[in-house]
N, C-alpha and C positions, 0 to 999 in steps of 0.2 A: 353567626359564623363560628363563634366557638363549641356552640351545639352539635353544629356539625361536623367539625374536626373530631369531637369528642365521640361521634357516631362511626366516622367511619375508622377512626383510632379501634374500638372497640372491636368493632369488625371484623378488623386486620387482627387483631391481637389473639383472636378465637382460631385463628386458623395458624397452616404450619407455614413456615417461611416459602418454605417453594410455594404455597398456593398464595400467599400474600404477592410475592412476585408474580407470579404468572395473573395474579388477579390485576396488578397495575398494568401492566401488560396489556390484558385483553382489553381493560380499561378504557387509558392511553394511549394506545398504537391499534391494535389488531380492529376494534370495532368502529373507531371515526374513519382510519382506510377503507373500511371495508364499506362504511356505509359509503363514503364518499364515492369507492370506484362501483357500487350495482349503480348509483345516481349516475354516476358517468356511460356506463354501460350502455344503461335503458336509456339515457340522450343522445348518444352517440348512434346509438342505434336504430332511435329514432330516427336520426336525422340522415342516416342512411340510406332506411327504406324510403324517406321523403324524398331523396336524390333520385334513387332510378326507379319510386314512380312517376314521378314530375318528367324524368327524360323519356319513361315509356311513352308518356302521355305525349309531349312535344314530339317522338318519331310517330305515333299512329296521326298526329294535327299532318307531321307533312306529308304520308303519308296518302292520307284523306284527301288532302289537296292536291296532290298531282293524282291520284286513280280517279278523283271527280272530275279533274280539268279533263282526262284521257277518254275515259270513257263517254261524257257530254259531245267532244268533237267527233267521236267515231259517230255516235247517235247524229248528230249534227249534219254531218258528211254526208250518211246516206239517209237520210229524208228525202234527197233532190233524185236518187235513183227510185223510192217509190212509189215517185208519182208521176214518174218521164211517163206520155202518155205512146210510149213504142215500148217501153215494157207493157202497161196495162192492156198494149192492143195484143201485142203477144202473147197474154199470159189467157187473152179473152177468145183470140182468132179461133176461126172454125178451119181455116187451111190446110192445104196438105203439109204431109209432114215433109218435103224438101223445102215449101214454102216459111215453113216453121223452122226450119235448120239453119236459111238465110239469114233469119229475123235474130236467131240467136248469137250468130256470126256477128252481126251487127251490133250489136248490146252487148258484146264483150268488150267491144273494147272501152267503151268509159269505164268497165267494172273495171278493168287492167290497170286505166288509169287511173283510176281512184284506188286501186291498190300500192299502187308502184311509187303514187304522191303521197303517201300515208302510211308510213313504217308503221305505227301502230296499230296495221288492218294487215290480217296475214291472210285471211280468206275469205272469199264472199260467195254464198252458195244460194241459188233461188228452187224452193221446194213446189212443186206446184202438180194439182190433178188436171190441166188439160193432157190429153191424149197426144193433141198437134204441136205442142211446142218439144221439141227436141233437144234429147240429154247432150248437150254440148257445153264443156268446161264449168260456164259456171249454172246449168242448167240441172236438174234432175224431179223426175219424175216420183210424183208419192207411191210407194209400193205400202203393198199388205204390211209390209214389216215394218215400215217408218212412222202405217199409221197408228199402230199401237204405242209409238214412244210416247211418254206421259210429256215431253216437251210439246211436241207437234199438238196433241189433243188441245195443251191448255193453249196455245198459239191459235188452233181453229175457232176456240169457243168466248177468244176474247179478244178486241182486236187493240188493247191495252200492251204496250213491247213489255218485253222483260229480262234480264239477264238471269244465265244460268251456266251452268260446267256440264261441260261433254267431252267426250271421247273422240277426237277427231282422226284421221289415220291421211297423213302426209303422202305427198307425191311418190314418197321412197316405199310406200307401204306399211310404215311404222305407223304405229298409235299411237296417240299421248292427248293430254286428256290439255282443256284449255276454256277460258272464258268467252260466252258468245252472248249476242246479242239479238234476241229472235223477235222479230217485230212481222205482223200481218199485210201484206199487200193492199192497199186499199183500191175502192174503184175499178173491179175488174167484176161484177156482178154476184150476184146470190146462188149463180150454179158452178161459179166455180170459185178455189179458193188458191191461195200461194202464200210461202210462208219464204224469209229471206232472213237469215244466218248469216250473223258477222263476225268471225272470230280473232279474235286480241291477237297478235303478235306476243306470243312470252317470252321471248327474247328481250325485245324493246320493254316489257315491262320489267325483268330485270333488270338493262340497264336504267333505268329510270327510277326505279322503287327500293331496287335491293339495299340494302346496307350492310358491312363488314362487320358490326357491333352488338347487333339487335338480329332478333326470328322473325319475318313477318310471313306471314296468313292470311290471305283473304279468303270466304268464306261467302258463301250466296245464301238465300234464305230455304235452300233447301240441306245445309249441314253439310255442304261437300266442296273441296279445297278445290280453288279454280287458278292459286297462285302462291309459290310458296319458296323460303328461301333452300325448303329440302327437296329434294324430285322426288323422294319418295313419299313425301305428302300429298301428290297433285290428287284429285277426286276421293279423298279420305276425310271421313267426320271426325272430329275433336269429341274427346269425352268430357265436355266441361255443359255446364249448366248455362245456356244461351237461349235466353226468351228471344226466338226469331218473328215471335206478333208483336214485340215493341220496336219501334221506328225511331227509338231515340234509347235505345238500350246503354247503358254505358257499366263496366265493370273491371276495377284494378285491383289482385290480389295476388294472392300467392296460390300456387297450382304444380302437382305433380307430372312430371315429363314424361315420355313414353321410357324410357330408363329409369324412371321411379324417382328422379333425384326432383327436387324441389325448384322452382322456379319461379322468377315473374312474370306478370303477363298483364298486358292491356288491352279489352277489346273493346271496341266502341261502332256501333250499327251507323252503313251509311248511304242515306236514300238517295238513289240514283235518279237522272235525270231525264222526268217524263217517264217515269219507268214505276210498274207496280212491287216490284221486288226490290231488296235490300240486299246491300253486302255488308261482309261484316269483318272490320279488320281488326288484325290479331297481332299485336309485337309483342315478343319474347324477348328474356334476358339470360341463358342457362347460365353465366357466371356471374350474375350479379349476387345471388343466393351466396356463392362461395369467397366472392371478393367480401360482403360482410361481415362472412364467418369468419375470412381469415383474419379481416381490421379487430375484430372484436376478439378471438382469439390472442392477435398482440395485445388488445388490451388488460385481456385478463393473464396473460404472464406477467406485463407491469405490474402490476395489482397484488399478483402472485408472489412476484419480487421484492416490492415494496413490504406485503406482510410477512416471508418465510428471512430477509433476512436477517432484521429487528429480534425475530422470535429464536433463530440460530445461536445469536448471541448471548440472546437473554436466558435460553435453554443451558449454552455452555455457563453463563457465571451461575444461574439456578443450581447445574449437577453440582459444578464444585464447591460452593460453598454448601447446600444442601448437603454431601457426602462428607464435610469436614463437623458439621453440625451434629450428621449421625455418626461419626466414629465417632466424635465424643459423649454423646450422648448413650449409644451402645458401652463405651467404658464405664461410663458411671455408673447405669446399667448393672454392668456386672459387680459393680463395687456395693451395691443395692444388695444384690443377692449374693452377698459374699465370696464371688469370685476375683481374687485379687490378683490375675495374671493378666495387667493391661496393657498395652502397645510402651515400650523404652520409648517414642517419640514420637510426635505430633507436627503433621506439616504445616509450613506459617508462621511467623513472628509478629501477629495480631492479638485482638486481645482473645480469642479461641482458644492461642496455644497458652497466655497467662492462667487461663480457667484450668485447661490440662496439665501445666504445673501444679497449679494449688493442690489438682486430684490426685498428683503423683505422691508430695508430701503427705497428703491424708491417706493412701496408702501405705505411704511405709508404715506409720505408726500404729495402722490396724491391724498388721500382720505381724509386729512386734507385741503387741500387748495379747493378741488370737492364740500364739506359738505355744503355748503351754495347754490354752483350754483343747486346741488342734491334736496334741499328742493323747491328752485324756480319751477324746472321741476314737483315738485309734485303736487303742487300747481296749473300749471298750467293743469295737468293731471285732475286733478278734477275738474276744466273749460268744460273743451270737454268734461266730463262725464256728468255734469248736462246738456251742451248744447246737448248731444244726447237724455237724457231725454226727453226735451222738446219738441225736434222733433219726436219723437216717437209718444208723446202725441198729438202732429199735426196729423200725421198722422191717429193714430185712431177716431180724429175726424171728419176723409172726410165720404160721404157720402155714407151711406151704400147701396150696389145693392139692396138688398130687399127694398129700400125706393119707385128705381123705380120701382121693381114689385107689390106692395101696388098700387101705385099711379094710373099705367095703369090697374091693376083690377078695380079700381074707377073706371075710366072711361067707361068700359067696360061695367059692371054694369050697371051706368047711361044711356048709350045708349041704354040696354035692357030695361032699365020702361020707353025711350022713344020709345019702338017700333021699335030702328032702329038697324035691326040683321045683318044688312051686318057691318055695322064700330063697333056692338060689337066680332063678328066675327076677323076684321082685325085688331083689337086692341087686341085681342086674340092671331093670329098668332105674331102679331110683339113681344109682349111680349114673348112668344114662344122660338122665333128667339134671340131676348136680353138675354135672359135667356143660354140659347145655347152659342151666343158669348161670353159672362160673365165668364161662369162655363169653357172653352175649353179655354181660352186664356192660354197661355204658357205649354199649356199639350202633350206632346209628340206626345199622339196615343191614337185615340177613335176606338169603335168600327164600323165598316160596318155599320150595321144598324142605331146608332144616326145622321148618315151624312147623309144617307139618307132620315132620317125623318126631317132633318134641310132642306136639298135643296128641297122636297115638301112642307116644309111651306117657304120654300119663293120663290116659285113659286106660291104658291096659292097670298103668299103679292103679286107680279107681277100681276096675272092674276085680282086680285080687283082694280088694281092702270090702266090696260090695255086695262082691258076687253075680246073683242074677237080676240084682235092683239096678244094676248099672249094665247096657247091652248099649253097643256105638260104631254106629259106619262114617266111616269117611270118602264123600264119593269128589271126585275132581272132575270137572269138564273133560272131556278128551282135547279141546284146542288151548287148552293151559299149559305152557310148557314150565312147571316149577323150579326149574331149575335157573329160568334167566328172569323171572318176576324177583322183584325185593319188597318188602315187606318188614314195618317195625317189628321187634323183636317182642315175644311177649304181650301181642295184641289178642289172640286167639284164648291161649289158657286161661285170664277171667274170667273169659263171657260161658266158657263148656264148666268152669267151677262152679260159677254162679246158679248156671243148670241145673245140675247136681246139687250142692246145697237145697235152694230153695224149689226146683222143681219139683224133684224127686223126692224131697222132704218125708213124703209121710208115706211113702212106697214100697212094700218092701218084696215083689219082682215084676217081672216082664217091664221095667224103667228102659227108658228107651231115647238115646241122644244121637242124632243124627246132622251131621255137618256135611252141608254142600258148595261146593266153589265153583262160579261159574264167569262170565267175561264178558264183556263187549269190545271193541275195539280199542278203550280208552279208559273203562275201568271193569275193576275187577270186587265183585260181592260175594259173600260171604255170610250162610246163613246156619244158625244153630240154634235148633229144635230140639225140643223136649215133649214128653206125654205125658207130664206130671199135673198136678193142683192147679195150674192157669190162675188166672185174676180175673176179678171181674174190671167192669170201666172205670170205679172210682179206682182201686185201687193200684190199675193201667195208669192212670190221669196222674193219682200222688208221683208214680215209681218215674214219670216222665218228666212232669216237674222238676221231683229232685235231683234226676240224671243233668236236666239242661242247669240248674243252679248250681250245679255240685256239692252239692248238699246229702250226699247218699252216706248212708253209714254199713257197716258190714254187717247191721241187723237188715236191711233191705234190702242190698242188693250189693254182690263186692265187686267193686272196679269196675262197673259201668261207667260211673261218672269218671273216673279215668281213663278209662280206654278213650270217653267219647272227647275229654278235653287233649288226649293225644293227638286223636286223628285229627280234629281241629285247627291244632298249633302245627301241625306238619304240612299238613293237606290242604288245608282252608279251610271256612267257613261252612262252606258246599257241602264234604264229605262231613260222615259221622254215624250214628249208629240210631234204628229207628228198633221198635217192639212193638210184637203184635199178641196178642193174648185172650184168649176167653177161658172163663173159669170151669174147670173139668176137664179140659180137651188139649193143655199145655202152650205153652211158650214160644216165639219165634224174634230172635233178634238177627234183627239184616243189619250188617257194615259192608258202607261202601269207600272203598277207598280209589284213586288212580293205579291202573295197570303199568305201573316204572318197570322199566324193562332196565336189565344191566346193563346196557350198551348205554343207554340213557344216561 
């Protein structure tokens, strides 16, 4: 036992007081509730569903027993009309048809009675092909059309009854659709046949079967409603999964309704009697789903109540004492890093605010013993202030760039009232060019066209300092518009110096630098050609090396390896600068960079 005090002591002691409490907390309260009410839940719940499937089951048991008692008497009932030997002479005679009209006349009336004693028998109809017996009430002749119905056929070719759903259409001329009971005539020979139709009263099966609590369904073995608590189910198949060749089918779950919502349902197959077909009854429950939902929904606010409001409480002393811990904690804090402006007073008369006394006294006497070293540092502070001053004041003394744009206009000038237009020319460009570098130092991004107008004037500088060793076109795509492309500053002028330098090296005319600018939709390349000395492949292979290592020195090649770690660091990876060379024939280096448009 003390092992373990001493374990979870430990525990606790690592963590901050608000997680120490809320740790007890989840502990002691939130997790044994919590277990306690899912265990209640899932038995509750259980025993829910155990409720109204147990009552499904007891409505489809009574159910089952009165549509079995029902339908057994109807079958029962008429046996004794199939085998009256004044129907079978009827159904057999060769007579004329007024002779036949008597005979039917005659044989109505037990059908009537037997109607009229047996609410549960709404109609009785004898189908038959002799010729001579005539259509009279409960009398009708098989026509073409009847004998196609898939009832009658299985009725001729088995003389086995059986129940099924049909459509029948009442004395009023309405239709509605109803359970029958189609058994074969026996005894009336092998050249002729008769089939006889008994159909349920649905009335009487409502009042007998229905119920105010539960759906029920019955269903025949051909998937079609022959009785139902909806009228708009009567002769409609259920989409549920029912083995109609089990005789003993039985199935209680949960099933989606024609509105989607969720529901119970108990079906269970029931063999009729003397009969080769099956029915199959169906009780529903659409509010049982939701009367669960809603017991277990109270359950789980109980639940809900019981944890949120233990943790309310424990929330509000957690903030507040937690918030008395951090203000004082923050003051000492500050007193740590020598800020000694802390709260005049601390809420509480516990031992919190003893400890924020104590901090108050240690206080004062830090800022009494501090007050002299404090005015030193001030003191000193306004040292470094005038000494930035003055440097300041250095600095705006240095010399201003327009001094040397002044200066080389002078010059420029002068050259022209002596007649000499080339060096006022080239004092022209260079100024140009100074002016260019001056303004572009540390600037992100110029546009297209200022770079281009820099590296044409100083190529024209080259070409005045060269002569004919130096000869340079600048050709631009025509779908380049330089004006709204931007471009590093000072990408261009390395790679046409580099040219020069070492291209051109040992040439001395028809040297020849040509720069092409051209696009795609997303980038823009950039190529500068020389016809100077080339390389061969080793010496290709060194110059590429040392460009990707940056390892290049101004004996090999200048600001390659610069330009290429520019475009890199700005661009990516992707871009950068490739060379192509053979020795005699000159130089070719392509940068590719993106096409940044200004809007961009």
């Amino acid at each position: 036992m003390p092992n373990k005090r001493w374990i979870l002591s430990g525990f606790l002691s690592r963590k901050k007081i608000r997680t120490q409490l809320c740790s007890v907390y989840f502990g002691a309260v939130f997790i044994p509730i919590l277990a306690v009410g899912i265990y209640l839940l899932i038995y509750v719940s259980g025993l829910l569903t155990n409720y109204y499937q147990e009552s499904l089951q007891a409505e489809n048991t009574r159910v089952r027993t009165i549509f079995s008692e029902l339908t057994t008497q109807v079958y029962k009932k008429t046996t004794d009309i199939l085998f009256d030997e004044e129907v079978t002479g009827l159904l057999t005679a060769q007579e004329t048809l007024a002779e036949g009209t008597n005979s039917s006349t005659l044989y109505c009336m037990p059908v009537n009675q037997l109607i009229l004693s047996n609410v549960e028998i709404a109609d009785i109809t004898v189908y038959t092909d002799n010729p001579y017996a005539a259509e009279y009430l409960h009398f009708e002749r098989i026509t073409d059309e009847l004998a196609g119905q898939e009832w009658l056929q299985r009725a001729m070719e088995s003389s086995v009854s059986f129940w099924t759903t049909m459509e029948r259409v009442d004395a009023s001329g309405r239709s509605h659709w109803s359970l029958c009971l189609v058994r074969r005539v026996a005894g009336i020979g092998s050249d002729r046949c008769a089939v006889m139709v008994v159909s349920m009263d649905d009335n009487y099966l409502q009042s007998r079967i229905n119920s105010k609590k539960f759906g029920i369904r019955i269903l025949t073995d051909d998937n079609n409603t022959c009785f139902s608590s909806a009228v708009r189910d009567y002769g409609k198949p259920v989409e549920l999964e029912i083995d109609f060749e089990d005789n003993y089918f039985r199935s209680s779950d949960r099933c989606r309704g024609e509105d989607g919502r969720l529901i119970y349902c108990d079906i269970a197959a029931l063999s009729m009697y003397r009969c080769t077909s099956n029915t199959y009854i169906m009780i529903t429950s659409e509010t049982a789903y939701a009367e669960i939902r809603q017991i277990l929904l109270a359950c789980c606010l109980i639940i809900l109540a019981a944890l949120v409001l233990p943790l309310v409480l424990i929330l509000f002393f957690v903030g507040y004492f937690s918030d008395r811990v951090k203000v004082l904690r923050r003051e000492m804090k500050k007193v740590t890093n020598e800020e000694y402006d802390i709260l005049p007073d601390f809420q509480g008369e516990d031992e919190l605010s003893e400890v924020f006394s104590d901090l108050q006294t240690m206080v004062k006497n830090i800022k009494e013993k501090d007050a002299r070293v404090y005015r030193s540092q001030l003191q000193e502070q306004q040292l470094q202030n005038e000494q930035q001053k003055m440097e300041m004041k250095m600095l705006a003394s240095q010399i201003n760039p327009h001094f040397l744009y002044n200066t080389l206009e002078s010059l420029r000038m002068q050259a022209l009232t002596d007649g000499n237009r080339d060096v006022a020319n080239s004092i022209k460009l260079l100024g140009k060019a100074m002016r260019y570098v001056l303004e572009n130092t540390g600037t992100s991004f110029i546009t297209l066209k200022k770079e281009i107008d820099y590296i044409e004037t100083y190529l024209h500088i080259q070409k005045f300092r060269f002569g004919d060793r130096v000869n340079f076109t600048i050709w631009v795509a025509p779908d380049i518009v330089a004006e709204k492309l931007l471009i590093l500053p000072f990408l261009l002028q390395p790679v046409i110096e580099n040219a020069i330098v070492h291209g051109l090296e040992k040439m001395t005319e028809n040297g020849r630098i040509q720069v092409e600018l051209s696009r795609t939709e997303e980038l823009l390349q950039v190529i500068v050609s020389d016809n100077g000395i080339g390389m061969d492949r080793e010496e290709l292979e060194q110059l590429k090396e040392g460009m990707n290592r940056n390892t290049l020195t101004a004996g090999s090649s200048i600001g390659l390896g610069n330009i290429n770690r520019r475009i890199k660091l700005c661009y990516g990876r992707e871009y950068g600068i490739s060379i192509e060379s053979r020795k005699g024939e000159g130089t070719r280096v392509i940068l590719q960079i993106p096409a940044k448009s200004v809007e961009d």
